[in-house]
C-alpha positions as CSV (number, residue, x, y, z in Angstrom):
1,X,-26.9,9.9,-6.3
2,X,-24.6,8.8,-9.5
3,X,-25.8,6.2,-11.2
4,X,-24.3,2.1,-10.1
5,X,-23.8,1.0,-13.6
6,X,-21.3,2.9,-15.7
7,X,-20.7,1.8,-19.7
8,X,-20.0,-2.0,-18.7
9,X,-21.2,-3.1,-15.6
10,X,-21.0,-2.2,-12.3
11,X,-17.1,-1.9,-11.7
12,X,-15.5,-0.8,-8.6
13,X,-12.4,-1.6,-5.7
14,X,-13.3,-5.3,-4.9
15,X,-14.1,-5.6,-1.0
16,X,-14.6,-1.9,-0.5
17,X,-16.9,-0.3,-3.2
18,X,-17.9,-3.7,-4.9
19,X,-18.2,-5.8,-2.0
20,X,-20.0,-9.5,-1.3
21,X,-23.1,-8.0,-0.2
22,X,-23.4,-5.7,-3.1
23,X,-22.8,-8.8,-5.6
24,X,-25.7,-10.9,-3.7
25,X,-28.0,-8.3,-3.8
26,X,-27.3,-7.3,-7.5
27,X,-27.6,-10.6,-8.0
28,X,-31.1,-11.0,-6.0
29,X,-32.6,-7.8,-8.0
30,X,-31.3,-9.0,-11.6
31,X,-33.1,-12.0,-11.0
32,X,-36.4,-10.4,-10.0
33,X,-35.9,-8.2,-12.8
34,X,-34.9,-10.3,-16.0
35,X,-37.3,-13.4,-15.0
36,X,-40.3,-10.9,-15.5
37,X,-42.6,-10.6,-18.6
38,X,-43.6,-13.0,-21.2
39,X,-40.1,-15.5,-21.0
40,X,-40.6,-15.8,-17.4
41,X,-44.3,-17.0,-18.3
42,X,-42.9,-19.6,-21.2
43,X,-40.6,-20.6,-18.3
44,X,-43.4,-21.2,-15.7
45,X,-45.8,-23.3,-19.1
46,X,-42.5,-25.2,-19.3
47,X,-42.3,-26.2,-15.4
48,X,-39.0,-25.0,-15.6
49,X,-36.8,-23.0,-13.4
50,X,-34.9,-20.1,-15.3
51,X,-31.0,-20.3,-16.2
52,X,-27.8,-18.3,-15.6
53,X,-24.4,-19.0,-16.4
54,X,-22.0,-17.5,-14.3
55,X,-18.4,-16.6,-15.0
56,X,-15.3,-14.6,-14.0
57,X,-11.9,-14.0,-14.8
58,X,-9.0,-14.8,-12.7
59,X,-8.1,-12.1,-10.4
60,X,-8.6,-13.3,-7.0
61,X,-11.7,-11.2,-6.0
62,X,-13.6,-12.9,-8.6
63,X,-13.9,-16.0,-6.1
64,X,-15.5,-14.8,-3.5
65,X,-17.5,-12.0,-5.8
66,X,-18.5,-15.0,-8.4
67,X,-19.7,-17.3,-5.0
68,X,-22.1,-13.8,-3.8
69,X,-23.4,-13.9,-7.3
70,X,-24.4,-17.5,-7.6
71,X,-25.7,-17.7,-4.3
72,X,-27.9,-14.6,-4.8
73,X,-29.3,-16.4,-8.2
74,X,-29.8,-19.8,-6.8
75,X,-31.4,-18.3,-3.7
76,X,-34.4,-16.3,-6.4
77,X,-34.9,-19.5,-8.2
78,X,-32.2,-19.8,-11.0
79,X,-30.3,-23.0,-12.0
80,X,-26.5,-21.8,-12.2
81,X,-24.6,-23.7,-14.2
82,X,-20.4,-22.1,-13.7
83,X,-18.2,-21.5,-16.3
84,X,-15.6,-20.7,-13.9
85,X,-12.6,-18.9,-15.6
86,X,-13.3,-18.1,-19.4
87,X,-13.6,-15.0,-21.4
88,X,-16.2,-12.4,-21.4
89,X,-16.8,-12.7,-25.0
90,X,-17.5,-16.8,-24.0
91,X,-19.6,-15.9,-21.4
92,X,-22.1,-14.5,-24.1
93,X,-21.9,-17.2,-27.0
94,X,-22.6,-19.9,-24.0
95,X,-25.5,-17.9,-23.0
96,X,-26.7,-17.8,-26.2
97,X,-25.6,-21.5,-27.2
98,X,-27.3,-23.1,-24.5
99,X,-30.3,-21.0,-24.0
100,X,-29.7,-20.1,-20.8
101,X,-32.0,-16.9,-19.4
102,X,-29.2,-14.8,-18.7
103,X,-25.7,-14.5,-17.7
104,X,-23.2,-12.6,-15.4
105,X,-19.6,-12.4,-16.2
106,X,-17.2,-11.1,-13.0
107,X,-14.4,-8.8,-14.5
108,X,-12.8,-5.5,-14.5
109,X,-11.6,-6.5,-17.8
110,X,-8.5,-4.4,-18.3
111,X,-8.4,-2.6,-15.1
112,X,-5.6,-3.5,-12.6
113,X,-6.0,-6.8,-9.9
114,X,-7.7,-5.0,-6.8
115,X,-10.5,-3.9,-8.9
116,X,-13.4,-5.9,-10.1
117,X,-17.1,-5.9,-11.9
118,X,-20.1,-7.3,-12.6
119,X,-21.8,-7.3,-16.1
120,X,-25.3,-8.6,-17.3
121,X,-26.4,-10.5,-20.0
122,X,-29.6,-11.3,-21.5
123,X,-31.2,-14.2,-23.4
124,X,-29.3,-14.3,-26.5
125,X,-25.8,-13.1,-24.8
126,X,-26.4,-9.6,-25.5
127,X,-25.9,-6.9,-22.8
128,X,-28.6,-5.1,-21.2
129,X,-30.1,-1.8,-21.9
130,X,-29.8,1.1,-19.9
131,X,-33.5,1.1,-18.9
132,X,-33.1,-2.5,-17.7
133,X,-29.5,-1.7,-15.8
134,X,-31.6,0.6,-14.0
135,X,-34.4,-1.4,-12.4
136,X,-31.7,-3.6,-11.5
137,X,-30.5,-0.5,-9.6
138,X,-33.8,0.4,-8.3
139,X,-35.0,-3.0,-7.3
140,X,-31.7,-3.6,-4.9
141,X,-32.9,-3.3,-1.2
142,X,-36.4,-4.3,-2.2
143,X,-38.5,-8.0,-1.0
144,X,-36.6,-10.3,-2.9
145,X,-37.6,-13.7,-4.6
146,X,-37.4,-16.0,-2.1
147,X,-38.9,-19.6,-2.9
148,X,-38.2,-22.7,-0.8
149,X,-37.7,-26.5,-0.7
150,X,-37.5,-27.9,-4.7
151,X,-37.9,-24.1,-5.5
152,X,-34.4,-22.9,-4.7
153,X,-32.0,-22.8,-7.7
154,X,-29.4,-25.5,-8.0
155,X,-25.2,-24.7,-9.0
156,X,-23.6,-26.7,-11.0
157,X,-19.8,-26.6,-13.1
158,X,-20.6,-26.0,-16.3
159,X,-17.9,-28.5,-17.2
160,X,-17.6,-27.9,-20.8
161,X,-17.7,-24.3,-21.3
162,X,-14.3,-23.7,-22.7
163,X,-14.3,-27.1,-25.1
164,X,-17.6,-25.2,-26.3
165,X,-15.9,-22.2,-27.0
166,X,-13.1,-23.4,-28.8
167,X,-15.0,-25.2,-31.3
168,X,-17.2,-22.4,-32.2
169,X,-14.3,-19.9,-32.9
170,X,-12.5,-22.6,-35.0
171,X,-15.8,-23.0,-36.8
172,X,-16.2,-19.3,-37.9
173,X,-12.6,-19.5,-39.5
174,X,-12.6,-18.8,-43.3
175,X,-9.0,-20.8,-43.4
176,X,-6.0,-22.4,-41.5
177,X,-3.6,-21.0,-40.1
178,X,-0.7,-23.3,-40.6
179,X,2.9,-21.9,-41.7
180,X,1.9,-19.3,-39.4
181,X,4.6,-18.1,-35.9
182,X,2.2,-16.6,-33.7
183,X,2.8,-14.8,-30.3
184,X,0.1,-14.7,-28.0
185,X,-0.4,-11.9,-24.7
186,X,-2.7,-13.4,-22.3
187,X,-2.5,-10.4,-20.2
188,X,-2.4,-13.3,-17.0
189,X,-6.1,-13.2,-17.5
190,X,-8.9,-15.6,-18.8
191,X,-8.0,-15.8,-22.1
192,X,-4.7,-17.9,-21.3
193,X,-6.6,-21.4,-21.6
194,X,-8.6,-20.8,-24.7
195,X,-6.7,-18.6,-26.5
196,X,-3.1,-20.9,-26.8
197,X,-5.5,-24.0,-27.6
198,X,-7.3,-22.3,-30.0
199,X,-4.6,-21.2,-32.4
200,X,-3.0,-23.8,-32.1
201,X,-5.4,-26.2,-32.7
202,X,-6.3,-23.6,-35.7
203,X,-2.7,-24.7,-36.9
204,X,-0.6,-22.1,-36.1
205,X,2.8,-21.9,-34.1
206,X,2.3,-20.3,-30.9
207,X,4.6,-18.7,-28.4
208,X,2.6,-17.7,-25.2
209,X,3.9,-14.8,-22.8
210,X,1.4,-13.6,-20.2
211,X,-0.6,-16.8,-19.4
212,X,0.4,-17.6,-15.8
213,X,-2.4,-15.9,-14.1
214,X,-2.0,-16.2,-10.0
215,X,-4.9,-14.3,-9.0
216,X,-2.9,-10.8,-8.9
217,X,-1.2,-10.3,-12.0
218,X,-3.9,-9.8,-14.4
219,X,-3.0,-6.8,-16.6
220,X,0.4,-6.5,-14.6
221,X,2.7,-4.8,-17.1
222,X,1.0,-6.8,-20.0
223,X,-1.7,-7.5,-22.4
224,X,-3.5,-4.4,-24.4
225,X,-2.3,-1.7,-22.3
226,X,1.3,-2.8,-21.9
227,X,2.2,-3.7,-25.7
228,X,6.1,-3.6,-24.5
229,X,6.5,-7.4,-23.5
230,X,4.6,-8.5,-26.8
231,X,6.6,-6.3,-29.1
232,X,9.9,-8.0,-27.6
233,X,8.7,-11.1,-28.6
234,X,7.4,-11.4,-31.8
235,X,11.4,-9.5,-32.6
236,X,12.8,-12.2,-30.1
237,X,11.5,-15.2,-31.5
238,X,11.1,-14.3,-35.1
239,X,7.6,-14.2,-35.3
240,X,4.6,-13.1,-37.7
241,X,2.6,-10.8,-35.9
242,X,1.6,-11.2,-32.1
243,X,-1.8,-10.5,-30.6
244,X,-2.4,-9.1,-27.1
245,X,-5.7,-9.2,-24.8
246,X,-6.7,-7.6,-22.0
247,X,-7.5,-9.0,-18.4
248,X,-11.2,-10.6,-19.8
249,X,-10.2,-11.1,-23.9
250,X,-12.8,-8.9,-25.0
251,X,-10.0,-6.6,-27.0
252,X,-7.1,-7.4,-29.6
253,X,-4.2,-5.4,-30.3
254,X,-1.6,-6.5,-32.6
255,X,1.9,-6.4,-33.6
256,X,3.6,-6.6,-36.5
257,X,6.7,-8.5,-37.4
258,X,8.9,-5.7,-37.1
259,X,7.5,-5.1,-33.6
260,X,5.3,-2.2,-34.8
261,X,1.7,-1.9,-33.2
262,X,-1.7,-2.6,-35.5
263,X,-4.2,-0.9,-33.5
264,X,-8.1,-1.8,-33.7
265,X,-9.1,0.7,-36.7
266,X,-6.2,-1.2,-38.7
267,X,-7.5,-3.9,-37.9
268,X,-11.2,-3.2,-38.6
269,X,-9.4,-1.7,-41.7
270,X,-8.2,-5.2,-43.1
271,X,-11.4,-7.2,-41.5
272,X,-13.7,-5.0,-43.5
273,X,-12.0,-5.1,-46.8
274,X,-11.1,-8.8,-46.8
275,X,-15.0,-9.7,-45.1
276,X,-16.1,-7.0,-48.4
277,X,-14.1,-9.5,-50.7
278,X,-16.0,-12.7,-49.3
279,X,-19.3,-10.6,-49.5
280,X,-19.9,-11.1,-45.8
281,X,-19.6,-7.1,-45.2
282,X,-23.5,-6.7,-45.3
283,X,-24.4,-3.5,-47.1
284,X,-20.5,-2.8,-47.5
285,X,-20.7,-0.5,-44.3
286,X,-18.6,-0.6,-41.2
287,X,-19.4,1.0,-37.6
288,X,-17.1,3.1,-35.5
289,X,-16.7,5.7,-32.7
290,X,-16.0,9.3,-32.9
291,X,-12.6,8.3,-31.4
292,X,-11.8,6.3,-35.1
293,X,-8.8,7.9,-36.7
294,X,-9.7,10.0,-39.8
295,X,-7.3,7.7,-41.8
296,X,-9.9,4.6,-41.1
297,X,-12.3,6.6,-42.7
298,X,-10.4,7.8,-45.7
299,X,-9.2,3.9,-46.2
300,X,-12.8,2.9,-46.3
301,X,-14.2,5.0,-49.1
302,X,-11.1,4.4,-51.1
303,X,-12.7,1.0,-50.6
304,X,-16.4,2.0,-51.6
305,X,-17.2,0.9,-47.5
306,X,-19.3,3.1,-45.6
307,X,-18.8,4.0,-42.2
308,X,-20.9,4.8,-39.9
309,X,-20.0,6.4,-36.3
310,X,-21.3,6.3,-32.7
311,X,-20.4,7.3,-29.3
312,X,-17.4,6.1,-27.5
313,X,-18.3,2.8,-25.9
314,X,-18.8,-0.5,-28.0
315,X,-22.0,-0.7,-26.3
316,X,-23.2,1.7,-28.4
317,X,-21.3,-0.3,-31.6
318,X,-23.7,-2.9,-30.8
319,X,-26.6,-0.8,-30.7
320,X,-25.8,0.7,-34.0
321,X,-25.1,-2.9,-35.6
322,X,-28.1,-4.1,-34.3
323,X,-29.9,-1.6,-35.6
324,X,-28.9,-1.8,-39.3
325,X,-28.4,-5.8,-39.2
326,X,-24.5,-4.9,-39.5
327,X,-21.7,-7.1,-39.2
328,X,-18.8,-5.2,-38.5
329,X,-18.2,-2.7,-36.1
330,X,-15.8,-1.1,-32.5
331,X,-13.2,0.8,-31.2
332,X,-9.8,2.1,-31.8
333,X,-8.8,0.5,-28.3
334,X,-9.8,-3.2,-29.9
335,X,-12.7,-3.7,-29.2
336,X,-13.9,-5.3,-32.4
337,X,-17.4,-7.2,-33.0
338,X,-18.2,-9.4,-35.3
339,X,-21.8,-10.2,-35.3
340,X,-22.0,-12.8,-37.2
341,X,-20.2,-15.3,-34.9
342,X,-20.4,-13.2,-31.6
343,X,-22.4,-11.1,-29.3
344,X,-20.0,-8.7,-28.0
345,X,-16.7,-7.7,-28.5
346,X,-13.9,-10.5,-29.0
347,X,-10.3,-10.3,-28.6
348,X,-9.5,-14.0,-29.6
349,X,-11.9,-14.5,-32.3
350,X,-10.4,-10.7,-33.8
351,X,-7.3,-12.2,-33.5
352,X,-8.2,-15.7,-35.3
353,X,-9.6,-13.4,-38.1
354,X,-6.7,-11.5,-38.6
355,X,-4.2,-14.3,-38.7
356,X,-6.5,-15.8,-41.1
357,X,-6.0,-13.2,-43.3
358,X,-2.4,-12.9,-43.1
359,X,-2.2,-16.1,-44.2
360,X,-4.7,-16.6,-46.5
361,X,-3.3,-13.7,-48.2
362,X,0.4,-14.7,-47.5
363,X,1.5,-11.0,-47.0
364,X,2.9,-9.6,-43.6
365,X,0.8,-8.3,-41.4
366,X,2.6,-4.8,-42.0
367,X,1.5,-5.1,-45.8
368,X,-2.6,-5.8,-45.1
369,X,-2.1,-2.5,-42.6
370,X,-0.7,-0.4,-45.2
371,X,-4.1,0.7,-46.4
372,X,-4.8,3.0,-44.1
373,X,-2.4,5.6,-43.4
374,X,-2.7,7.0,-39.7
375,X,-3.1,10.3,-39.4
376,X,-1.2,12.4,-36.2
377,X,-3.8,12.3,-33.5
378,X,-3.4,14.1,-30.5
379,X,-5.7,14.2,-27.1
380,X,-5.3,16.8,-24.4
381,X,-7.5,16.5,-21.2
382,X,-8.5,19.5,-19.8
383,X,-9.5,19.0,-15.7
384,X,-11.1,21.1,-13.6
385,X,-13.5,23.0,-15.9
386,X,-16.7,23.7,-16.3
387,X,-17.7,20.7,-18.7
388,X,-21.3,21.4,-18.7
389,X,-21.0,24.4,-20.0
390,X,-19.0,23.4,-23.2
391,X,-22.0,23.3,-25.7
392,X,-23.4,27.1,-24.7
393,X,-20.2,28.7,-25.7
394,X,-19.6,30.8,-28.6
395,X,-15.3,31.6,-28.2
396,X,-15.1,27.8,-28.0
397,X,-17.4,27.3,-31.2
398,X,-16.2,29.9,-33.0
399,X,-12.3,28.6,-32.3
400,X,-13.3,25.1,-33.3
401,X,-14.7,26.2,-36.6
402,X,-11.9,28.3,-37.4
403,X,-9.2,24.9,-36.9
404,X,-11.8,22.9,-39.1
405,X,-11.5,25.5,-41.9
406,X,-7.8,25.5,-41.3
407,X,-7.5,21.9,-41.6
408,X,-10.3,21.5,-44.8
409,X,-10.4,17.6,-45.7
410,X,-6.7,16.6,-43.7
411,X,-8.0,16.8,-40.3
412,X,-10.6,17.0,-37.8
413,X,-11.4,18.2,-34.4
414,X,-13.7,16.6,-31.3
415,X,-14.5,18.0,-28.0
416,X,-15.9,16.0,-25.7
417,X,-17.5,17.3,-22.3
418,X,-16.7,13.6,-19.5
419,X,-19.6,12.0,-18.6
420,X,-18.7,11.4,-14.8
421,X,-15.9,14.4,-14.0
422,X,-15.2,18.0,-14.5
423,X,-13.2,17.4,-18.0
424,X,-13.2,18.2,-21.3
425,X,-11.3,16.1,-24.1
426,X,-9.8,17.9,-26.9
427,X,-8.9,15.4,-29.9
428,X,-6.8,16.7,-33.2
429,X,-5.9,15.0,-36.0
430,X,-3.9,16.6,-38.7
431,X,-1.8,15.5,-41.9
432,X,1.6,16.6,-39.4
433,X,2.1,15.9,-35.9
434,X,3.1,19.6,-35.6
435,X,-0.3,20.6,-36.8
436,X,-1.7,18.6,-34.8
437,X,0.0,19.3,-31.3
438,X,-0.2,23.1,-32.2
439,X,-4.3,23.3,-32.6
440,X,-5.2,20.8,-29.9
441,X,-3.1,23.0,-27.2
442,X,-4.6,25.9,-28.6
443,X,-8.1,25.1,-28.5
444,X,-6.9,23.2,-24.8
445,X,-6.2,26.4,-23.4
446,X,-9.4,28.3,-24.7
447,X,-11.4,25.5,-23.2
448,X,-9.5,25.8,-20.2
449,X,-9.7,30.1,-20.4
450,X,-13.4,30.0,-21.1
451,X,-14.6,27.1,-18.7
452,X,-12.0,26.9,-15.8
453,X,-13.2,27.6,-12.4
C-alpha cells in the first residue's frame, strides 16, 4: 500500500481522494500522536489542554476540509484557535509565536482548485519527520482520544493572526522600501490579504493583480506557475520588478523591469551575497537542491560562499539547515527559507527581502541578477521505464561519464529515477543550449533503450 503522505502533506482530489472523513480522522490520529511524550506530560503538570492552530487557504474545499480538521482536534482534547485564510508560511511563525502544540495548514499550495491537502506542524512551526508522518498514518482507524464534558477541546477565531504576521515580516526588514513600484501576483490565493498590506505598509507602491480569490480561481492562469499576467504588468504599469506566489505563498518568483523572470537560484544568488555583506550568511555557506543551476554555484564561489546541496524537496533544505545552524537555503522553483525569521519556506517575506535589496542598493533588479549567469538547462522525462533499475546499469553509467568528460567544468548531468512512477529525469546543463538539448536526448534515449519495457 503507497505511502499517505507524499513530500508535503497529504494532498489529493478534495471530496474524492481527500475527503471529510479522511481529514477527521487524520486529524483524530495526529492528535493522539503529537500530544504523546514528555510535552504532553508538561501539558498535563500545567492543567492544560494542548493547542493547535488551524488554517487554510481559499479554495473552496478548504471549508469543509478545515471544519473535519478542527472538529477531529477539538473532539481529542485540543483548543483550536482558527487562523482562517492566511499563508502557509504564517501558519508556522503563529505556531511558533504563540506556543501553540502544533498546527495544520489546509492547502494544495500550487496545485489547481479541485485539489486540496493537509500538512502538519509541530511545536516550534517546523514540519514533521517522516517517522512521525508515519504513525500518523498508522494510528488512523485506531481507538481514538475521546474525553468528555470540560475535556473536549474548545474552537475559537484566532482573530489576529494576519495583524501578527504582518508585523513580524516588517520587523525582519533590513530597510524601507519607499521610491519603490511594486507589482504583486497573489495567485487568487492566501497571500492576497497580507501580502498588498505588507508592502505597502513597508513603503512601497503596489499594483495588485491576482487577489480576488472566489473559492475556484486559486492558481487559475496566475501566480508562480503562470508568470504571463505578472510580466504584463510590471511592462504595463512601469514598474520595478513584480513578485508572484503561488496558491498558499510559500514560493516567490520574480520579474524584472523589463519583464524578464528572476527565478529562485537568482534570487538566493542576491539574498546570499547581500545577507554575506551584512554578516548574517552564517559560515558564508548557502543550501540548495541537485535541481540548482550550475551557474548558482559558479556565482557563489566567485563570492567565497559555499554551497551545499540536497535532494529535491525544501523539506530536505530544512533538514540540511537545521543541521548546520544555516540560514539560507531552497529551490530553483522559489521556494526560499530564511531561517532566521521563518520556519519554512516564504514567498512574501522572499519577496520583502529582495525589494529590500533593490532598493537599498538602488540598482534594478536586472543589475543584482547579473551575477550569476544561467547556464542552458534542459530536462527530458523518460516514462514508462524501468526506473528501478537505473542505478545497476553500466551503458547508462558508462554514457553519463562520457558527457561529464565531454562537458569538463561548463556542465553537468543528473539522472533521477521518480519516487512514485515508472520515470526517469534526465537534466543537462551546458555552456550552449545546443549542447545541452543534444546530450540530454542522447542519454534520454539510452535510458529509454536500456530500461523501457
Amino acid at each position: 500500500m503507497p505511502r499517505l503522505f507524499g513530500t508535503d502533506g497529504v494532498r489529493g482530489l478534495a471530496n474524492r481522494e481527500l475527503t471529510a472523513d479522511l481529514a477527521l480522522g487524520l486529524a483524530q490520529a495526529a492528535a493522539a500522536v503529537l500530544t504523546q511524550g514528555r510535552h504532553a506530560d508538561e501539558l498535563r503538570a500545567a492543567g492544560r489542554r494542548p493547542v493547535g492552530v488551524v488554517a487554510r487557504d481559499p479554495r473552496v474545499s478548504g471549508e469543509f476540509l478545515s471544519a473535519a480538521v478542527a472538529a477531529g482536534l477539538a473532539s481529542s482534547g485540543v483548543d483550536v484557535l482558527d487562523a482562517g485564510v492566511i499563508p502557509t508560511p504564517a501558519t508556522a511563525f503563529l505556531i511558533d509565536s504563540i506556543k501553540a502544540d502544533f498546527g495544520v495548514m489546509v492547502s494544495a499550495s500550487h496545485n489547481p482548485a479541485p485539489d486540496n491537502g493537509i500538512k502538519f506542524f509541530s511545536f516550534g512551526g517546523t514540519k514533521l519527520p517522516d517517522e512521525v508522518e508515519d504513525r500518523i498514518e498508522s494510528y488512523l482507524g485506531r481507538q481514538k482520544l475521546a474525553p468528555v464534558g470540560g475535556g473536549v477541546g474548545r474552537i475559537r477565531r484566532f482573530a489576529d493572526a494576519e495583524d501578527r504576521y504582518v508585523v513580524h515580516l516588517l520587523g525582519t526588514l533590513p530597510n524601507r522600501l519607499d521610491g519603490l513600484k511594486i507589482v504583486l501576483d497573489c495567485a487568487h490565493g492566501a497571500a492576497a490579504g497580507v501580502s498588498p498590506e505588507t508592502f505597502r505598509d513597508a513603503g512601497a507602491e503596489v499594483v495588485v493583480i491576482g487577489a480576488d480569490p472566489d473559492g475556484i480561481n486559486i492558481n487559475d492562469g496566475v501566480g508562480s506557475t503562470h508568470l504571463g499576467p505578472l510580466r504584463a504588468a510590471v511592462v504595463e504599469h512601469g514598474a520595478d520588478l513584480g513578485i508572484a506566489h503561488d496558491g498558499d505563498a510559500d514560493r516567490c518568483l520574480a520579474v524584472d523591469a523589463d519583464g524578464n523572470v528572476i527565478d529562485g537560484d537568482r534570487i538566493m544568488a542576491i539574498l546570499a551575497i547581500a545577507m554575506q555583506e551584512r554578516g548574517s550568511l552564517t559560515d558564508d555557506t548557502l543550501v540548495v537542491t541537485v535541481m540548482s543551476n550550475l551557474g548558482l554555484k559558479k556565482a557563489m564561489a566567485a563570492h567565497g560562499i559555499r554551497v551545499i546541496e540536497t535532494k529535491v524537496g525544501d523539506r530536505y533544505v530544512l533538514e540540511a539547515l537545521a543541521e548546520h545552524g544555516l540560514a539560507l537555503g531552497g529551490e530553483q522553483s522559489g521556494h526560499v527559507i530564511m531561517s532566521e525569521f521563518a520556519t519554512t519556506g516564504d514567498g512574501v517575506l522572499t519577496g520583502l527581502h529582495l525589494a529590500a535589496e533593490v532598493a537599498r542598493t538602488g540598482k534594478t533588479l536586472a543589475e543584482l541578477a547579473s551575477v550569476m549567469a544561467v547556464f542552458p538547462q534542459v530536462l527530458v522525462n523518460v516514462r514508462d521505464v524501468d526506473h528501478h533499475a537505473m542505478a545497476d546499469d553500466e551503458a547508462i553509467a558508462a554514457a553519463v561519464a562520457a558527457v561529464e568528460v565531454e562537458l569538463g567544468d561548463s556542465g553537468r548531468v543528473l539522472l533521477r529515477p521518480s519516487g512514485t512512477e515508472p520515470m526517469v529525469r534526465v537534466m543537462v546543463e551546458a555552456s550552449e543550449q545546443e549542447i545541452a538539448d543534444r546530450h540530454a536526448n542522447d542519454l534520454a534515449a539510452i535510458v529509454r533503450e536500456r530500461l523501457g519495457r
